[in-house]
C-alpha positions, 0 to 999 in steps of 0.5 A, a space after each residue: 520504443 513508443 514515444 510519448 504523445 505531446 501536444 503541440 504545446 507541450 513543454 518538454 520535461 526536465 527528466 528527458 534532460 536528467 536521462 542523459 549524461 549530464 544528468 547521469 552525473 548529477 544524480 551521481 553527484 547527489 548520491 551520498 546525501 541522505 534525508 538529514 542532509 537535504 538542503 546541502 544536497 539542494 544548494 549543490 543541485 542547484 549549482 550545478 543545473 537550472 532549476 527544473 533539471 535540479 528539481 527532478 534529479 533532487 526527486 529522483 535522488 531521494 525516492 532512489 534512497 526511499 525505494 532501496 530502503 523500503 525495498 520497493 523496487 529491484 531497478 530502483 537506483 536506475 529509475 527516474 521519479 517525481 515526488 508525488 510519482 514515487 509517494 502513490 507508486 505501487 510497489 513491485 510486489 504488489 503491481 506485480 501481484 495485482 497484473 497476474 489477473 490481467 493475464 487473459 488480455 490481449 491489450 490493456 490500458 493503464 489510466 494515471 499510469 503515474 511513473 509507470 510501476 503499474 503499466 512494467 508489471 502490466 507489460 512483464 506479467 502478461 503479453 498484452 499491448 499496454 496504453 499508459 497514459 497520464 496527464 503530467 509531462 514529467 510523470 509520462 517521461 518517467 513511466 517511459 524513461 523506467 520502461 526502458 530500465 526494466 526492458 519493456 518499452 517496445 511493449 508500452 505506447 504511452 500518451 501525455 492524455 487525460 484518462 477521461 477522455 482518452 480512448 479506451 480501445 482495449 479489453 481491459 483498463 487499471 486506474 491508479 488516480 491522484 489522491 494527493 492536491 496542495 492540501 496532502 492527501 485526498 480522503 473523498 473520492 469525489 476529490 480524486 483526480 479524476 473523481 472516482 464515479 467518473 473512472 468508474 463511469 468508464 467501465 461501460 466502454 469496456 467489453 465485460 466492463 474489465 475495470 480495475 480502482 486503485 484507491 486508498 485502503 481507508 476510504 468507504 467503499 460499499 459494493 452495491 453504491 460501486 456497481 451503480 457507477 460502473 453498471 458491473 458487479 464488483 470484488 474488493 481487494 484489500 492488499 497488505 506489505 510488511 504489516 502495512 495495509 497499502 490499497 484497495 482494489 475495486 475489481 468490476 465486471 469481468 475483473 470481479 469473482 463475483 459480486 460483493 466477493 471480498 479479500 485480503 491479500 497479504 505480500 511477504 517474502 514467500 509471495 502473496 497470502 489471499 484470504 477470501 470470505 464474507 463480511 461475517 460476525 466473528 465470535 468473541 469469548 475471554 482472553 486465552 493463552 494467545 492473543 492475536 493481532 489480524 494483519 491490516 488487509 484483514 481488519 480493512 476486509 471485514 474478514 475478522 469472522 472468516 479468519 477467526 473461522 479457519 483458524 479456530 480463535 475468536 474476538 476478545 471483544 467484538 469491538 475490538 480487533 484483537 484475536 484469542 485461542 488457547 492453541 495459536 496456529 501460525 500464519 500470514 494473517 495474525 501475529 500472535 503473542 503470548 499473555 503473561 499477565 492481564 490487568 486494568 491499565 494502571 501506570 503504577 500497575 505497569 511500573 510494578 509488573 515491568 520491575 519484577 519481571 526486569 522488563 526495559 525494552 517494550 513494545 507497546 500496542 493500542 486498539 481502542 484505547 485513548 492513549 498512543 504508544 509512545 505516550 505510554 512508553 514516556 509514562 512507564 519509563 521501563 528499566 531492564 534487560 528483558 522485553 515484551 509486548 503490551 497490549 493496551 485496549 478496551 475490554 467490555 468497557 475497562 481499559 486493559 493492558 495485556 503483558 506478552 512475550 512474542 514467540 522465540 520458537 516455532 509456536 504450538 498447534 
């Protein structure tokens, strides 16, 4: 197994301590808190270690829960995590997913390797050599300590190193940098760590410029002012989970299909659903029988109009990312409901409508509408045995509430 690379002043991490068997037992003494129990599960920690082996084994207890909840790991309870570590960790899936187009590769860095969700799928979904490298002493113990879980260790030489300066003897590198500080979350690029341009900047020291991004799926990203930092083309990937739009992926050089090829890419129990196309205009007609509701990875591509085109539907409205047909054709990439009744938003309106029809359990949607969900769950105080789906938006101008029942049987094509 490769050992981590530390500096002559580099103090060793608690998470070394909380691998072995006294700290096997504190994690398994922290085990039965949940998340309302936090400060009792802190007090006995710190009872029982000094205050940095307590501070780990408290991180690495609550991710454990998070991950078994969010299923995000299939070792999750045999993992070590720091807080931030586990916050901007891929999941196994979607690492998984983003290692198969490393494939070809012979050696492979992963820069800001974190607790190392990225350099496992890297070392299982190919035969490459991989360098993980990060500049946290607890974050590289981790990635170590978790390589070990999932078998892959022999396979992962990690190095405590700043990803700017270390050396990219490789065929291909992945870059997954902090997008948190003090503040939270990080929505500038310039203030990642490192910034953006400069992992982009690196690109240039790799054959073909092999350089994957990992970066948040809501920042702006254009394919040219891309191509410019890494002197590459480059493809955008944006990666969906349960409903969730989780990353961006900004594939350059040889890693890219083409220049300004775009995709989505939607991860369920079935495995990953990629739509490609381009940034085209969707068209828009009146509300059908159907109004759809495209998964995030597809609004976030720019791939409305594409889909719309496969599948035959249209906007209701061009600004708004609602779908429409009178025939919905089931798939990954929209969720369809069924209109029962549209009208302008009115809570007198909506109290009426939801009576009649004895609806007490909603399920409420907003698109470019000034209200939230639970705002309008509070205003309508349904009553009844019956459910539905309302859909709040803006249609040419006039707020809207579309009521729907969500399909009970295969769907009609």
């Amino acid at each position: 197994m490769a050992e981590i690379g530390l500096g002559p002043e580099s103090p060793p991490s608690p998470y070394e301590r909380l691998a072995d068997a006294q700290g096997a037992r504190l994690l398994e003494s922290l085990a039965p808190f949940d998340e309302g129990r936090i400060a009792q599960a802190a007090a006995l920690a710190r009872s029982l270690a000094d205050p940095a082996l307590a501070h780990a084994a408290l991180a690495t207890a609550f991710a454990r829960r998070r991950a078994r909840t969010a299923h995000k790991f299939g070792r999750a309870d045999q993992m070590f995590f720091t807080r931030a570590g586990y916050e901007q960790s891929s999941s196994e899936s979607v690492a998984r997913h983003r290692a198969a187009r490393f494939e070809r590769y012979a050696r492979i860095a992963d820069l800001c390797c974190g607790i190392g969700s990225d350099a496992i799928a890297l070392a299982r979904s190919t035969s490459a050599r991989i360098s993980a490298v990060d500049n946290d002493v607890d974050a590289i113990t981790c990635a170590r300590l978790n390589a070990r879980v999932y078998g892959v260790d022999a396979r992962i030489d990690h190095h405590l190193s700043d990803a700017l300066r270390w050396p990219l003897a490789c065929d291909a590198a992945f870059a997954d940098p902090s997008r948190r500080s003090a503040r939270g979350r990080e929505r500038s690029s310039s203030a990642y760590q490192p910034s953006l341009r400069a992992l982009l900047g690196r690109a240039a020291e790799l054959p073909g410029h092999a350089l994957a991004v990992k970066v948040a799926p809501g920042l702006r990203t254009d394919p040219d002012e891309i191509r410019q930092a890494c002197n590459a083309p480059v493809e955008l990937e944006f990666v969906s989970e349960r409903g969730v739009c989780k990353e961006e992926v900004l594939w350059c050089g040889d890693l890219a299909r083409h220049h300004g090829a775009r995709r989505a890419t939607v991860i369920d129990a079935d495995g990953a659903h990629e739509l490609d196309g381009s940034n085209q205009r969707a068209p828009s007609t009146s509300l059908q029988r159907w109004i759809g509701e495209p998964d995030a990875a597809v609004i976030r591509a720019g791939l409305i109009g594409a889909l719309c085109e496969r599948i035959d539907a249209h906007l209701v409205d061009v600004d708004v990312a609602y779908m429409t047909a009178e025939r919905a054709r089931p798939g990954t990439f929209v969720r369809w409901y069924e209109v029962i009744e549209t009208m302008p938003f009115g809570v007198k309106r909506l109290r009426a409508a939801l009576r009649v029809r004895d609806i007490g359990r909603l399920v409420v949607k907003t698109r470019a509408f000034p209200l939230r969900p639970e705002q309008i769950v509070a205003l309508l105080k349904a009553r009844g045995d019956a459910e539905a789906v309302l859909v709040c938006t803006t249609l040419r101008g006039s707020k809207t509430a579309i009521l729907c029942r969500a399909p009970s049987a295969p769907m009609p094509t």
